[in-house]
N, C-alpha and C positions, 0 to 999 in steps of 0.2 A: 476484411472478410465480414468483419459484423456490421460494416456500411452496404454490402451487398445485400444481406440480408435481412435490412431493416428499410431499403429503398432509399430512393433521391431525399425524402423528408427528414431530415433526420437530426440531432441533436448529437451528437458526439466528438463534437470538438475539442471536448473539457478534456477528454478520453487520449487526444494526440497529445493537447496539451503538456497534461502529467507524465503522458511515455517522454518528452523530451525534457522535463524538469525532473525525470527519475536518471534522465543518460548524465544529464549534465553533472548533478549535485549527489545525487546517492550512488552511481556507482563508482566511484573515484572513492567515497566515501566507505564504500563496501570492500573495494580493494585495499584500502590502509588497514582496515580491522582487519583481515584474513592475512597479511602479512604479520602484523601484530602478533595476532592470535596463534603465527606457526610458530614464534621464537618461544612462546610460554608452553607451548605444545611440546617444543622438542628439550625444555628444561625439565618439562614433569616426567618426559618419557627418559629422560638420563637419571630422573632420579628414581623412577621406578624400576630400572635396570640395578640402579648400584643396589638398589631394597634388596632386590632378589638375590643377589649375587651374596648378599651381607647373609639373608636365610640362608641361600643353600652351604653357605661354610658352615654355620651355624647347627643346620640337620647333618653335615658329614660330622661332625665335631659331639656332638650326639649319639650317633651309632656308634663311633669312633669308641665313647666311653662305654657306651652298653654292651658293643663286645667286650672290651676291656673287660669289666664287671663279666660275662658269661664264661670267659675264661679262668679269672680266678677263680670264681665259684666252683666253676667243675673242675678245679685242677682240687680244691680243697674238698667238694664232696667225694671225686675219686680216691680222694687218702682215708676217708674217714668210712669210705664205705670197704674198702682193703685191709684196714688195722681194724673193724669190728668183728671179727670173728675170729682172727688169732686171739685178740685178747681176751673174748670168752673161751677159747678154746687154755689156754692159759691158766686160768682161773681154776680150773679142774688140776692144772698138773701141779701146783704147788702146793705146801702145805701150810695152814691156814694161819701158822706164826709167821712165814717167810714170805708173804706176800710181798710182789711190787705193787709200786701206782700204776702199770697200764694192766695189771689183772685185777686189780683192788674195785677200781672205777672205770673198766673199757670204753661205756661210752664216753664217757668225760675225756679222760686219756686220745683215743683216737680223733676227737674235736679238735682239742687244743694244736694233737700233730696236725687237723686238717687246716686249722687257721694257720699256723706257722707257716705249711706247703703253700697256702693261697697269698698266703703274703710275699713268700720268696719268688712265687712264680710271680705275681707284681711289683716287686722289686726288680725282678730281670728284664719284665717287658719296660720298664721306665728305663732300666740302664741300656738297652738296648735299641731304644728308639733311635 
């Protein structure tokens, strides 16, 4: 096409030349590296699979503990938000030699039963797994 275009005069021999020293030598040569290059290709893509697969156990393993953690929590702030008011309510019915410890110190008192409850209800989801 570009001998057409440049007429019978022409200089472009160099031009076949090269298209038949590129058939001969480089692409034989081009086809070894692209073979090459699939087996490295499909080692990085096996090991970019297992990466991911190792994350995503990782983030379930994650949420896994942070509900854990949300449930104890609220299993112990639901106690401690339940035992604060009887125990001031408490407080008033006794008289001031016969005090207990959950009317003496309610909040204190209702904490300690909230740690207790959040630790048992963690206790139970571990024996229950």
């Amino acid at each position: 096409m570009i001998k057409e275009k440049t007429g019978g005069n022409n200089q472009l021999d160099f031009l076949e030349k090269f298209s038949e020293l590129a058939n001969k030598k480089y692409l034989p040569q081009i086809t070894k590296d692209i073979e090459n290059m699939q087996l490295g290709l499909q080692l990085l893509e096996d090991t970019i699979n297992a990466t991911r697969s190792r994350i995503e156990v990782e983030k379930s393993e994650r949420e896994r503990n942070f509900q854990e953690l949300v449930a104890v929590a609220g299993a112990g702030i639901a106690t401690v938000s339940l035992l604060k008011d009887p125990a001031k309510e408490c407080q008033d019915k006794f008289i001031k030699g016969n005090v207990h410890l959950l009317c003496e110190y309610p909040f204190s008192a209702s904490l300690m039963v909230g740690i207790i409850v959040g630790f048992v209800v963690w206790w139970l989801r571990k024996r229950l797994r």
